[in-house]
N, C-alpha and C positions, 0 to 999 in steps of 0.2 A: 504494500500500500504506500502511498503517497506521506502517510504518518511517518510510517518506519521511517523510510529512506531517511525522512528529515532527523528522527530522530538519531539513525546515522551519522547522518550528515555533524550534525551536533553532540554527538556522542552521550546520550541522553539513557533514563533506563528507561526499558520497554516491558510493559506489563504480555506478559504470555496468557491467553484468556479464549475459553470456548464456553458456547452458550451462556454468558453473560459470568463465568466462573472465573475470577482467578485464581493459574495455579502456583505461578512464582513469576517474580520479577528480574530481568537481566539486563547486562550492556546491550544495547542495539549493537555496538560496533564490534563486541565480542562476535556475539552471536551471526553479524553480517559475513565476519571475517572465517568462524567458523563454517557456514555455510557456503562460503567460497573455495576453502579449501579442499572440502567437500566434495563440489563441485568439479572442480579440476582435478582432482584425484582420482572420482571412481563414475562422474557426470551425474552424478545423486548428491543434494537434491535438485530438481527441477525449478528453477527459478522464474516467474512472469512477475511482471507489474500489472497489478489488475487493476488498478484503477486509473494507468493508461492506456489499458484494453477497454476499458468501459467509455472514458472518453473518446476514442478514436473511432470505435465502432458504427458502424454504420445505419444499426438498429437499437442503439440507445434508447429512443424513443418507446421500444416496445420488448426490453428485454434486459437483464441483468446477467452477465459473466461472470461466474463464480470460478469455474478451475477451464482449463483446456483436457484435449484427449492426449493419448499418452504418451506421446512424440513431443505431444506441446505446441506444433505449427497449428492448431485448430482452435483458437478457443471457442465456448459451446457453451448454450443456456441450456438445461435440465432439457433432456432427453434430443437433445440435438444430435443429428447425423455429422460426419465427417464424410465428405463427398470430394476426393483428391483426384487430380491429375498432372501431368508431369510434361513439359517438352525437353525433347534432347537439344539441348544447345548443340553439342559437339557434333551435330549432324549435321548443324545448318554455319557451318563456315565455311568461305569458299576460298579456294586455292590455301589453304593449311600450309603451315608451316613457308612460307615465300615473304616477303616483302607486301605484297599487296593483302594478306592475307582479311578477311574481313568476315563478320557472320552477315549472313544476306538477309536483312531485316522486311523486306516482303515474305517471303518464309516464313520468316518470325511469326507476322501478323495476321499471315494468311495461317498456317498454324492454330496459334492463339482462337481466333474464331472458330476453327473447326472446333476446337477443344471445346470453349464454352457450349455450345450446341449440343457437342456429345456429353458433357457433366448434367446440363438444363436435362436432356430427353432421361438419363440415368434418373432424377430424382423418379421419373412415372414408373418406369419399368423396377425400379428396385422393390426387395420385399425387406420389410421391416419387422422387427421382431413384437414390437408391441405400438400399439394403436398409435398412442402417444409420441411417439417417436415418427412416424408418417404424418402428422396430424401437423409436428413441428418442421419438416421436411417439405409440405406442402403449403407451410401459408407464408413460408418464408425464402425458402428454394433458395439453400446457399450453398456456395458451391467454391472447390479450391482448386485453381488453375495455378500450377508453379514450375518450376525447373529441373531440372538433372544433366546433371554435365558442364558443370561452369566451369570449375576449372580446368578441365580438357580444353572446352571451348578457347580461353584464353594463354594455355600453352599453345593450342592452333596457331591461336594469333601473335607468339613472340613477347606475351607478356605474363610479367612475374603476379602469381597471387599474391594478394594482401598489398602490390604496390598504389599509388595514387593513381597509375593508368588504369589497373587494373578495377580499382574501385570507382571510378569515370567511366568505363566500358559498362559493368554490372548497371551502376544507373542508367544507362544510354538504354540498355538490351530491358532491362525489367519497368524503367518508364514505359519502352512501345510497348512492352506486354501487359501494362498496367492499363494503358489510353482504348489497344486493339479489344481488350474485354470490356470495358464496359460500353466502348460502342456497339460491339456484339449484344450485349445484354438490351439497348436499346433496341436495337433491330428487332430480337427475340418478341419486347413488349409490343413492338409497333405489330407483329406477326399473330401474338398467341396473348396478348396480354399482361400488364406486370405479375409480380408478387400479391399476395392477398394481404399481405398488412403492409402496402406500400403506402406511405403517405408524402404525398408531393415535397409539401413545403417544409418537412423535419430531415426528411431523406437527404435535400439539395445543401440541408445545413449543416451535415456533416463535414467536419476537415477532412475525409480523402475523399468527399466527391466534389468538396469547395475547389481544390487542387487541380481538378480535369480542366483540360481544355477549354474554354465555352463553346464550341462546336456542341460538345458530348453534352455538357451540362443545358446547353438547350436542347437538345434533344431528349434528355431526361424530363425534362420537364412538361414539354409536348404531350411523348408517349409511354414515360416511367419506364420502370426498370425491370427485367424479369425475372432479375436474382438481387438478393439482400447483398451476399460478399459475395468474390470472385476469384481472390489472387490468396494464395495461402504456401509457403516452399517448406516442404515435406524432406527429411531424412534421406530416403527414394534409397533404401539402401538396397533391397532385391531389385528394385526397378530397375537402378543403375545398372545391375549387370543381364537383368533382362534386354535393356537398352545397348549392351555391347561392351558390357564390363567399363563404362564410363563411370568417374570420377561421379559423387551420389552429392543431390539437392546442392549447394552452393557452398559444400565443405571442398578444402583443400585436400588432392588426391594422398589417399590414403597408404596406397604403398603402391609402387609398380608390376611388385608379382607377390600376391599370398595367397593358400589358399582357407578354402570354407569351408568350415565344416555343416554338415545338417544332419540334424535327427529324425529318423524315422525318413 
């Protein structure tokens, strides 16, 4: 929460407390510290900021965030689906490893759109396990369209992960993947209609649909949206290698040759 951090920040004590119980009081900064070490050590615990998930969210308006699913790229109000899909960057670069080398961003886009179309139709055809969970699937229709293969992609192109190019390229590649979905998502509403708890004027006041282009955002406003969220970058750790043993979600390549094991 927003509390902690500050109290973090401030190195302040933080009361530890569930359903209105307290059960012992501690350093914020101890405890921030032990949790990071945590963290980096064995990647437990799972850390979000949920009350920058709550602000940023695109369905504020008709929904609270309490935890993500279990990856973490998804957060999810009570009985929310996680609805992913993945493009391979590393596929769409052209002339690899040269001088000109460059990912071909009509691809991208043209991509992208296929993707959302295919996530949209998935929400009808899936079967859910309990009512409730179709019920939230269906008035909300959200959906997570992300990557796999970044950093293959920008070995293609001659650049270091984690450098400033590199981090300039990622924005360049996940802006048009961010702009190409929700114009899709337009399209979908103008076609089949938005979302059922779309509401024009709290939807457009969100900070990332404030951010869109005004092309997009008048468009939204026209013919609303046919999905609440869109862009969501997933682990993709089987995917990756289902994808061609590419480099998984927008992690630095993991080793050049190891293998996997699997049970059963």
């Amino acid at each position: 929460t927003d509390a902690f951090i500050e109290a973090v920040r401030q190195g302040s004590p933080w009361n530890l407390m569930f359903d209105g119980k307290l059960y012992r009081t501690v350093d914020a900064r101890a405890l921030w510290d032990r949790m990071m070490r945590a963290t980096y050590d064995y990647a437990e615990p799972g850390v979000v900021f949920i009350d920058r998930i709550n602000a940023e969210n695109n369905l504020s308006y008709c929904e609270q965030i309490s935890a993500t699913n279990p990856c973490g790229e998804q957060p999810l109000p009570p009985y929310g689906a996680c609805l992913l899909g993945s493009v391979n960057l590393a596929r769409l670069v052209d002339k690899p490893f040269t001088a000109e080398a460059a990912l071909d961003m009509r691809r991208l886009e043209s991509l992208v759109a296929l993707g959302v179309r295919f996530l949209d139709d998935a929400i009808d055809v899936s079967n859910y396990p309990l009512p409730p969970q179709k019920k939230e699937a269906s008035a909300k229709r959200r959906i997570g369209l992300g990557v796999t293969g970044l950093a293959d992609a920008l070995i293609m192109c001659g650049v270091r992960y984690g450098t400033p190019a590199a981090v300039a390229l990622a924005e360049t590649w996940m802006s048009a993947i961010k702009v190409a979905a929700y114009r899709t998502t337009v399209e979908l509403a103008r076609e089949k209609g938005a979302f059922a708890l779309y509401d024009a004027e709290r939807f457009l006041a969100a900070p990332n649909v404030q951010k869109l282009p005004q092309d997009v955002r008048a468009g939204i406003a026209r013919y609303g949206a046919r999905n609440g969220l869109l862009t969501s970058i997933a682990p993709t750790g089987t995917i990756s290698l289902l994808a061609g043993n590419v480099s998984s979600g927008v992690e630095p390549v993991f080793d050049f040759r190891y293998d996997r094991r699997v049970l059963q």
